[in-house]
C-alpha positions in Angstrom: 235.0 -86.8 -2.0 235.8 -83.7 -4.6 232.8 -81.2 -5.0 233.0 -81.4 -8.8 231.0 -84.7 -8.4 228.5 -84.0 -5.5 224.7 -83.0 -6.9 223.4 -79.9 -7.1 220.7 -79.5 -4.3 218.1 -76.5 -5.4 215.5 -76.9 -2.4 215.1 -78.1 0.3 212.1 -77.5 1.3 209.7 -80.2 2.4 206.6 -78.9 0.5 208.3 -79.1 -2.9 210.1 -82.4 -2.1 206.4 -84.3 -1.3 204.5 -85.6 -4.2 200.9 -83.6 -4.9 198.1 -86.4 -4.5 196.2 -87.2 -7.3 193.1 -86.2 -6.5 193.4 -82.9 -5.9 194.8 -82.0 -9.0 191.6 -84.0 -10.6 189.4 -81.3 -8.0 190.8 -78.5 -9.7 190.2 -79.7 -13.3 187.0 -80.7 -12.4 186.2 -76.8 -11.0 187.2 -75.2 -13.6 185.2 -77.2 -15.7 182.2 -76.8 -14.0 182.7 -72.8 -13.8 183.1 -73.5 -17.9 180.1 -75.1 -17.7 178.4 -72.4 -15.9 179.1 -69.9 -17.8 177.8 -71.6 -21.2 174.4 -72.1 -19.5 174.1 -68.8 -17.8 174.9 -67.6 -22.2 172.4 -69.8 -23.1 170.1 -68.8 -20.6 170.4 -65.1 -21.6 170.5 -65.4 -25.2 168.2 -68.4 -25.8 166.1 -69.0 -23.2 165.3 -65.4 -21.6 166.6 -62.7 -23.9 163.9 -60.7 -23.4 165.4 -58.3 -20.6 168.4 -57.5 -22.6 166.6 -57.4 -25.8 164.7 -54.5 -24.1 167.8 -52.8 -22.5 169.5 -53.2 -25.9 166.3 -51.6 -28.1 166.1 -48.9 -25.3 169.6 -47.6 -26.0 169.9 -48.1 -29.6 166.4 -49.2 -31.6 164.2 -45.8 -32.3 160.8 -45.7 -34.0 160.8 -42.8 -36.5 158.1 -41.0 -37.5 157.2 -41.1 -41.3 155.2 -38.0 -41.8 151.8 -37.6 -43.6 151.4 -34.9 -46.0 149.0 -32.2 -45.0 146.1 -31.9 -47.0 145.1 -28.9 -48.9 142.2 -26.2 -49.0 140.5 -25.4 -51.9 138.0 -23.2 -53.1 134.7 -24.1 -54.8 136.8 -23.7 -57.9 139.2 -26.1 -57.0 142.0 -23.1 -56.5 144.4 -23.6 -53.8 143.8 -21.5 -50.1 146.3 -24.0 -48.4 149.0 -26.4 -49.6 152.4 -27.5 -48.0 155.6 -26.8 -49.9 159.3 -28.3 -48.8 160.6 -26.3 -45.8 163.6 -28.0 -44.4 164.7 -27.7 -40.7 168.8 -27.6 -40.1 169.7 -30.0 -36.8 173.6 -30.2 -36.0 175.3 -32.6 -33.5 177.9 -30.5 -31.6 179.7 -32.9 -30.6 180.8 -33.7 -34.5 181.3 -30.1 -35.4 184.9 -29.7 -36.1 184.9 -25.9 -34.5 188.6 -25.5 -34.1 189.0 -26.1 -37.9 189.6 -22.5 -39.4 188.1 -24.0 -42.6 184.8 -25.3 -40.6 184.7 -21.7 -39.0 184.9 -19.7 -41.9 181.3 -22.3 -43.5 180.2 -22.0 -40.2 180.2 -17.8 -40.6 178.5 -18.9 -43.8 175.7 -20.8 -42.2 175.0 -17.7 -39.6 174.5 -15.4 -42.5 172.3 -17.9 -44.5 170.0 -18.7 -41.6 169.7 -14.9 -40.8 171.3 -15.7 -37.2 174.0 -13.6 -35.0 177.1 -15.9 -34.9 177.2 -15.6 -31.5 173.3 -17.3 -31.3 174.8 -20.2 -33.8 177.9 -20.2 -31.4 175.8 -20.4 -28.2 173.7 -23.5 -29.9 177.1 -25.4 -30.7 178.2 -24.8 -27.5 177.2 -28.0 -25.6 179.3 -30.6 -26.8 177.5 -32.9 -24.4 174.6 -32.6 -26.6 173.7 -35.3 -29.6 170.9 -32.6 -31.2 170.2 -29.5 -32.1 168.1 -27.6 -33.8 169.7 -24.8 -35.7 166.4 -23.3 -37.5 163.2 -24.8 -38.4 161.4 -24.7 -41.8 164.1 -22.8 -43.7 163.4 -22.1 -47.3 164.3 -24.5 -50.0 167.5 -22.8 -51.8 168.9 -21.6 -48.1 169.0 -25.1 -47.1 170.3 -26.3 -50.5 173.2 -24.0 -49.7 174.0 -25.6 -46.2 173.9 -28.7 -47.4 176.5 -27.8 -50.6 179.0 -26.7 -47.4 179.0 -29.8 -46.3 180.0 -29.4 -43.0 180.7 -32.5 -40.8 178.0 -32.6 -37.8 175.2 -30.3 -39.4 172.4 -31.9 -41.2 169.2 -31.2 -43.0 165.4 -32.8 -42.1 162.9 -32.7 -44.7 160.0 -30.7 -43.3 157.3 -28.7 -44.9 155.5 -25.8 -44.0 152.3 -24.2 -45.4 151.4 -21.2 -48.1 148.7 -19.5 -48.0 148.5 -17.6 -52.1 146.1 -15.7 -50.7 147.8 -14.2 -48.2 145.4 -11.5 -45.8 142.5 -11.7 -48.3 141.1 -15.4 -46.8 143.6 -15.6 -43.9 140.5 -15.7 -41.2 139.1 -18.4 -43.0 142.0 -20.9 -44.2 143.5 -20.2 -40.8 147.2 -21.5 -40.2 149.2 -24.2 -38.5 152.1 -24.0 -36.4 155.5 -25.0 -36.8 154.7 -28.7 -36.3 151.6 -28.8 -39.3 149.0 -28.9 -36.7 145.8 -26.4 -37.2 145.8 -23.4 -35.1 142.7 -21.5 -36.4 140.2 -21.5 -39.4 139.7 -24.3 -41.0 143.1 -25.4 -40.7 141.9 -25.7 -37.0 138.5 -26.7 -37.6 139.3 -29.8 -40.2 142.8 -30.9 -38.7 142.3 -34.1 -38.1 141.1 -35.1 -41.4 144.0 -32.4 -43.0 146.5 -34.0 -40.8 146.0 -37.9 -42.0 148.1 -40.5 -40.0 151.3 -40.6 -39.6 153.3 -44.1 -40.6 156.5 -45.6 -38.7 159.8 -47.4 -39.4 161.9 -49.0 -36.6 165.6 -48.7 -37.3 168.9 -48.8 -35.0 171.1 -46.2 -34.3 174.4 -45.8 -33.4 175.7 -43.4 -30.0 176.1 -40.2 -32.8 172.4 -40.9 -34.1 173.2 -42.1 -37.2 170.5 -44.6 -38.7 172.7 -48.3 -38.8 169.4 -50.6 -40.4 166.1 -51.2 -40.6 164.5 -53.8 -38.1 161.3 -54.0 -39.3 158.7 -53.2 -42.0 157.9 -49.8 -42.5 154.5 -48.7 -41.7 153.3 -46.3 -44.6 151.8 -42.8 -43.6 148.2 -42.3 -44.5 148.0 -38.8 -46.5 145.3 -36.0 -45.3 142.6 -35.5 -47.6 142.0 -32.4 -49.2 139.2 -30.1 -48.0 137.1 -28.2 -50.7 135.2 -25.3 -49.4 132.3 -23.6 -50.7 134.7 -20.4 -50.8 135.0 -18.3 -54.2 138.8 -16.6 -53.8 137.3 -14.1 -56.7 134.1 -13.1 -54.7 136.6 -13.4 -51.7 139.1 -10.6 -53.1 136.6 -8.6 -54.3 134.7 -8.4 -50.5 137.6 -7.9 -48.9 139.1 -5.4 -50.9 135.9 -3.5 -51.0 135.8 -4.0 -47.5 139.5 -2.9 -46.9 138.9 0.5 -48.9 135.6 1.3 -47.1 137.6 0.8 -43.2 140.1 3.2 -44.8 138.4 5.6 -46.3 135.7 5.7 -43.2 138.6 5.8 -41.1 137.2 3.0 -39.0 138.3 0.9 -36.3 137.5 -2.8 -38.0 135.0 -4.5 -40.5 133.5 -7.5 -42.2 131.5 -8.8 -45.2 129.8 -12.1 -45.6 128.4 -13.1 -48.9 125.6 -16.3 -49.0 124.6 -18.2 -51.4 120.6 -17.7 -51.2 120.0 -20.7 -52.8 122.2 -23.3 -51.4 123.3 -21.7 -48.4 126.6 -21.8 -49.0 129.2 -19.6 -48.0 130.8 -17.4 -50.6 133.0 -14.8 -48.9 133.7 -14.1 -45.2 136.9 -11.3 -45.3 137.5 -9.2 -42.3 139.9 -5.9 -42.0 142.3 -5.4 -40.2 143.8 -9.0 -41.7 146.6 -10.7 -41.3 149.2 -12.5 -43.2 149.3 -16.1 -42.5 152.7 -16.8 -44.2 154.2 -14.3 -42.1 152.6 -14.5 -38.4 155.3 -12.2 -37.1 154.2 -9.4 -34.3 150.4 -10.4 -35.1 147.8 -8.8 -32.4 144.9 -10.3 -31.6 142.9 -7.8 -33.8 144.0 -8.8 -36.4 143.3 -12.2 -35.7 139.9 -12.2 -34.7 137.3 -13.6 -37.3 134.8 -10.8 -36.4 132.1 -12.1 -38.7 132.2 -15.0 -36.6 133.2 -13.9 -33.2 132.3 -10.4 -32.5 128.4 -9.8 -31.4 126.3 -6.6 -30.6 122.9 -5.1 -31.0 121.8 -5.7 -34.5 119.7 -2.6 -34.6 117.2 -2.2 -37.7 118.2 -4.9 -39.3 116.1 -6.7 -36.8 113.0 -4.8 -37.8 111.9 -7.1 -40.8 112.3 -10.1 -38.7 109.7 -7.9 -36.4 107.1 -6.8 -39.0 107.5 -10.1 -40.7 106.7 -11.8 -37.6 103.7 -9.7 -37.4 102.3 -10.5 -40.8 103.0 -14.3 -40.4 100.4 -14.0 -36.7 98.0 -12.0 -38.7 98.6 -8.6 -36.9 98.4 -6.2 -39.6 98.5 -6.3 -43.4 101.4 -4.2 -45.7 99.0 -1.4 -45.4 97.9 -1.5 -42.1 98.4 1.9 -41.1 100.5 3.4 -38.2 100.4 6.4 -36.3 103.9 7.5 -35.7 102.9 11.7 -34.4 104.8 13.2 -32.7 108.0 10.6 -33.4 108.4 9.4 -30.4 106.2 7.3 -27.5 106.9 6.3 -24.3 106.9 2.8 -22.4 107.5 1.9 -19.0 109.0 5.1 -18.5 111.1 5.4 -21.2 111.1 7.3 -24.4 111.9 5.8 -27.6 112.4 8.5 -31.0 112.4 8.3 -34.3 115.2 10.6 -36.3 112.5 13.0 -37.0 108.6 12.8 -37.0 107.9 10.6 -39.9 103.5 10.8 -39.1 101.8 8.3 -40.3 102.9 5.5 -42.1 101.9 2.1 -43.4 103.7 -0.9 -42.4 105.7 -0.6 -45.6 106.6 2.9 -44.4 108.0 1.8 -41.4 110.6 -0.4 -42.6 111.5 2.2 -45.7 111.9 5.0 -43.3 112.9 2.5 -40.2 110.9 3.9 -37.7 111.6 2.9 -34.2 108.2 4.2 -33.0 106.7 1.9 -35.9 108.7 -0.9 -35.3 107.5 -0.4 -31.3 103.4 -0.2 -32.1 103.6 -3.3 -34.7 105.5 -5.2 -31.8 102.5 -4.1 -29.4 100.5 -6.4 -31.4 102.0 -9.2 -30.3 103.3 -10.8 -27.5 106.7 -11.7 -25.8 106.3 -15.2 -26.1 105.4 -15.1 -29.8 108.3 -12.8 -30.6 111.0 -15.3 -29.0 109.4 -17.9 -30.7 110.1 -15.9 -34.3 113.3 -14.4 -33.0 115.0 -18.3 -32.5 113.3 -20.3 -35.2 116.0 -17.6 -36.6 119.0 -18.4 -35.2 119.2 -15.7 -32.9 120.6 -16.3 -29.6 121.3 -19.9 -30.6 124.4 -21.8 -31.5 125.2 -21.7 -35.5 125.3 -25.0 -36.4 128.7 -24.5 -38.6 132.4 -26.4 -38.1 133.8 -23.2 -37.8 135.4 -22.5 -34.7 134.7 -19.8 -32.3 131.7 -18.8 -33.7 129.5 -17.2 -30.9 125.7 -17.5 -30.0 124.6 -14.2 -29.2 122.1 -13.5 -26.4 118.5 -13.6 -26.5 116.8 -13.2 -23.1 114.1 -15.7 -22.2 111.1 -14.2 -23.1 109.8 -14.6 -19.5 111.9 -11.5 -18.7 111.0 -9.5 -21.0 109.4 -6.1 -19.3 107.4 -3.8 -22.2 110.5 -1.7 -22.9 112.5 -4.6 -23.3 109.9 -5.9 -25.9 110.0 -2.8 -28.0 113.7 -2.2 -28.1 114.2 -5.7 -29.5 111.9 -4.9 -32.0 114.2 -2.5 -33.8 117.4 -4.6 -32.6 118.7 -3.3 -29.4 118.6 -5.7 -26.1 120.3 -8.9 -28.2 122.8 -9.0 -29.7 124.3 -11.2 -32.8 127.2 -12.0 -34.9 127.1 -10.7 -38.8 127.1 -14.2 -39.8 124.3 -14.8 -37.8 122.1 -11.7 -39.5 123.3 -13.1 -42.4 121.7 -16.6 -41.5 118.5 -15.6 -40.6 118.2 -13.4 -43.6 117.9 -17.0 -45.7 114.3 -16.7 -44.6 113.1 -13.8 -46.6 115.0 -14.8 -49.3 113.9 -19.0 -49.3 110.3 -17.8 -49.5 110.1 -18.3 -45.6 112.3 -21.0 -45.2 115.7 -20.4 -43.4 118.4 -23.0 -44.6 122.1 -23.7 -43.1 124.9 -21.7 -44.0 127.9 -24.3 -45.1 131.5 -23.6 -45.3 132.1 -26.8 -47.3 130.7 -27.0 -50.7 127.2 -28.4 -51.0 127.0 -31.8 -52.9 123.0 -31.6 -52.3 120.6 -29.1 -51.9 119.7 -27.8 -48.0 116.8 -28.6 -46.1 115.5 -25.4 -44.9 113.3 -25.5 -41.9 109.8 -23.2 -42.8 109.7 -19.8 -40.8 107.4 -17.6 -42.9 104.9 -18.1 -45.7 106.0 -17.2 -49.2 103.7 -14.5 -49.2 104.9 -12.9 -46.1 108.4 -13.5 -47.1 107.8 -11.9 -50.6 106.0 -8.8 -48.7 108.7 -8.6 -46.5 111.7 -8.4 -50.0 109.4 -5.4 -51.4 109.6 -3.5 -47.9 113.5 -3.5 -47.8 113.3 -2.9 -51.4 111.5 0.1 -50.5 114.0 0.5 -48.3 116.9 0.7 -50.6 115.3 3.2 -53.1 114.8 6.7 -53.3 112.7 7.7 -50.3 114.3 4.8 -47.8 117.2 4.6 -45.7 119.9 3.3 -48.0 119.4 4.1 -51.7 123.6 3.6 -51.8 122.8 -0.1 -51.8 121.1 0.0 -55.3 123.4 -2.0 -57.5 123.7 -1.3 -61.9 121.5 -3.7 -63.7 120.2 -5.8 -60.5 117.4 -5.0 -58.2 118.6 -5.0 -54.2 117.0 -5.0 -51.1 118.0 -4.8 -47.9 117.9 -3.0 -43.9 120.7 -0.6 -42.7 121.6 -1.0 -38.7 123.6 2.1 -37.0 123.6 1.4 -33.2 125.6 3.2 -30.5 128.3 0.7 -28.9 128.2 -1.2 -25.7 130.6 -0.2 -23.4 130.8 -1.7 -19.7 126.9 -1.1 -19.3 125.8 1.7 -20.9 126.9 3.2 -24.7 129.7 4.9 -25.7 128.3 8.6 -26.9 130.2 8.9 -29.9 131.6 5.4 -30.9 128.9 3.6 -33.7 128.8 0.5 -35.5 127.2 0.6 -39.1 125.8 -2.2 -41.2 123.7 -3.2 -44.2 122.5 -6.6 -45.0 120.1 -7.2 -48.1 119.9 -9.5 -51.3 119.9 -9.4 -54.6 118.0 -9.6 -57.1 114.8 -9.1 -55.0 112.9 -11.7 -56.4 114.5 -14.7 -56.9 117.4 -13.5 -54.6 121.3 -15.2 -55.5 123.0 -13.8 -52.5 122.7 -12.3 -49.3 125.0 -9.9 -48.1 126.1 -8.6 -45.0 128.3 -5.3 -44.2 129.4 -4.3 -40.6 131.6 -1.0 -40.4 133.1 -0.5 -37.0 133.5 3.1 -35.2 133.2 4.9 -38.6 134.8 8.3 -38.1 135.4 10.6 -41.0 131.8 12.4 -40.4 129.8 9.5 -41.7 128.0 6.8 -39.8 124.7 5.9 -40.4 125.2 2.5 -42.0 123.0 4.0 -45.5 126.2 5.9 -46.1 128.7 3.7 -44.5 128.2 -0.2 -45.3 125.4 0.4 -48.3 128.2 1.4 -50.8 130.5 -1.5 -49.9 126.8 -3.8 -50.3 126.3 -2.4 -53.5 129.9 -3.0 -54.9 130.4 -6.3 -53.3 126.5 -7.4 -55.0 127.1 -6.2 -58.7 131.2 -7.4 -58.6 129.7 -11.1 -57.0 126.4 -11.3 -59.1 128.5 -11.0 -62.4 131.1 -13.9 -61.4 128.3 -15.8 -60.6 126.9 -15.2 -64.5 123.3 -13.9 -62.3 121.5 -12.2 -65.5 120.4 -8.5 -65.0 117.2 -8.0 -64.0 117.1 -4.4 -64.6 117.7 -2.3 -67.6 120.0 0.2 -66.8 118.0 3.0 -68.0 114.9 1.6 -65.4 117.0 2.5 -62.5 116.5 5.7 -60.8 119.8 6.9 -58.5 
């Protein structure tokens, strides 16, 4: 047989020579169906039936709820002037990761940007470093036409967020009472501390998705508005405000004083004029601030009110029937002893009638009248009038003060606190209980926030004592008393001068006083009360008739004419 017509034989191996059976191939078809079919349940499990897990998982990397910012309310005076408003601050955010560094063109705006946000390159450099990083923040709260000019670079990776920041117009004059915020709007002191939550508002929402970079891809949902703070409206005047503290800024100066503060009243509605402090601060630059120059001393600082306390003393005496005006008292030789100890007089003032005593402010006086009554009855006077009590005000950190039950009281005890020392209280709180004498007895609430109704004062004195009490420390402030500095052109005054030694540890600093005046104006149907507190006067002068009774007198006839308070004296009438 020739090989040209034999077959060609390609295997021989068995395996390939059998037939497959049927039904296996049929298996086979039939399993990969069924994985098939698997897999389109276990899809329409996840995505139909229970999504929820994944939904979650997917929102967790990729859905973010932004926060849609409420604006900040603002502060205004009685006036309606602005204290506090927020104007556009932008912040400047960068993604390192998108910043094209090795670009000699990007380097050369990035130099740009270092020098516009007031930055060493090397600080912008070590931000930029962390390519790992999606965020972050450049600078916060830049101003308006810096950020304009970062955003005109255009630089791929750096981005603006609209912010805002607050102004304060003006500046150290009301800075302890508008307060401030931090960098995230929130109130740190004042009233931007004290009303923040109603400043503040509430904040809306909007849920969007975001890619890996950060960038916003859509909107999932509806957007949930902000609700805008409300404005707050104090009972504030910003030109009786400049006027105290500048007053109050020359007097520290020219005394050469460690610190002061005014307060200016409203006698009629109780509301609060002026509160101005010195050393101040300026709350749109908070920059190496010390805590002296933050502290609202009106509010916050207490001591010894000294003479001041003496009308509340006498006062309390004529309201229990204990002497008359002219009830005379013995002061010879100017000084008397009790329990030991011997209180004095500046020099021997003999004898004097009640009204004597306060317009020479005898301490010896102030002791014999106090004599006449008892602890109990003092304490009882001495609260009704705020002292050592809680001032029922919004403002924060005000203090209470100390008032000693009156159970513990020894007889030297009880005559020191009737010319002021043993307590102690804030000049707001002086200021308070001074709405007494001049309600016609009735001591009313001191408001930061401007009065839509008259106050409900709470009765103290009679009118007639009260109006007994206004000629005494009109007396007082005349030729003959303690403090004829405080009279004022054109409008009667009347008021009490304090000087007390300091408190230091437990005894009193030798040479280290604190001076003050606090009076109203005019005497009888009083506008205002104002208070004066000079601290550690020392350019020779500190009795507080030739410290604070100038800055009274200026502060009264500068406030009484904004408030268009008629003259009641002729100018000719008054006797300097």
């Amino acid at each position: 047989m020739s090989q040209r017509g034999q077959s060609v034989q390609y295997a021989r191996s068995p395996l390939l020579a059998s037939k497959t059976p049927v039904w296996r191939s049929k298996l086979i078809v039939a399993g990969i169906a069924f994985g098939f079919l698997m897999l389109a349940a276990r899809a329409v499990f996840v995505q139909v039936i229970d999504n929820s897990f994944f939904q979650h998982q997917g929102e967790v990397r990729f859905v973010r709820t932004l926060e849609l910012p409420a604006d900040r309310g603002r502060i205004l005076d009685r006036n309606g002037l602005i204290l506090a408003s927020d104007i556009p601050s932008p912040s400047i955010w960068a993604v390192p990761e998108n910043v094209e560094r090795d670009d000699p063109a990007v380097k050369a705006k990035l130099r740009q940007v270092a020098k516009l946000l007031g930055m060493p390159q090397k600080d912008l450099d070590q931000k930029l470093d962390d390519d790992d990083k999606s965020f972050v923040w450049l600078k916060r709260q830049v101003d308006d036409p810096v950020a304009r000019q970062i955003a005109e670079l255009d630089i791929k990776g750096i981005h603006l967020r609209k912010e805002y920041k607050r102004r304060y117009p003006m500046g150290e004059a009301a800075a302890h009472v508008a307060g401030f915020t931090n960098i995230e709007n929130t109130g740190q002191e004042g009233i931007e501390l004290a009303f923040d939550k109603e400043l503040a508002g509430k904040a809306g929402s909007r849920r969007v998705i975001k890619d890996r970079l950060g960038a916003v891809v859509e909107d999932t949902g509806e957007q949930v508005p902000p609700i805008e703070g409300k404005d707050i409206q104090l009972s504030l005047d910003d030109r009786i405000q400049s006027v105290a503290y500048e007053k109050l800024r020359d007097a520290v100066i020219a005394n050469k004083a460690r610190a002061g503060s005014v307060v200016v009243v409203d006698a009629v509605s109780g509301e609060l004029l002026a509160m101005a402090n010195y050393p101040s601060f300026d709350p749109n630059d908070r920059h190496n601030l010390t805590g002296e120059q933050l502290r609202n001393r009106a509010m916050t600082d207490v001591f010894e009110p000294g003479s001041t306390m003496k009308p509340v003393t006498v006062a309390t005496a004529l309201e229990l029937g204990r002497v008359k005006p002219t009830t005379i008292i013995d002061t010879n030789p100017g000084r008397i002893t009790v329990s030991g100890a011997t209180i004095h007089d500046d020099e021997n003032f003999g004898v004097l009638t009640v009204e004597g005593v306060i317009q020479k402010s005898s301490n010896v006086g102030a002791t014999k009248i106090s004599q006449r009554m008892t602890a109990h009855e003092m304490w009882d006077s001495f609260t009704a009038m705020g002292f050592g009590q809680k001032p029922q005000t919004v403002f924060p950190g005000a203090v209470t003060g100390r008032l000693r039950p009156w159970k513990s009281w020894r007889p030297i005890e009880q005559a020191t606190m009737s010319y002021g020392y043993g307590l102690s209280a804030s000049l707001f709180q002086i200021a308070h209980a001074y709405t007494a004498f001049a309600n016609n007895g009735k001591i009313i609430p001191v408001t930061l926030v401007k009065a839509s109704v008259p106050p409900i004062g709470v009765r103290v004195f009679s009118p007639e004592v009260a109006s007994e009490v206004r000629k005494m420390m009109h007396m007082a402030a005349s030729p003959g008393g303690t403090a004829p500095l405080a009279q004022t052109e054109g409008y009667s005054v009347g008021g009490k001068t304090g000087t007390a030694h300091k408190q230091e540890g437990k005894g009193y600093a030798g040479n280290k006083y604190r001076a003050w005046y606090t009076g109203m104006s005019p005497i009888d149907k009083p506008r205002i009360i104002v208070a004066v507190m000079i601290d550690e006067p020392s350019a020779g002068k500190y009795f507080g008739g030739l410290v604070a009774a100038p800055v009274f007198s200026q502060v009264v006839q500068e406030t009484l004419r904004i408030m268009d308070v008629l003259p009641d004296l002729a100018v000719a009438q008054q006797v300097h």
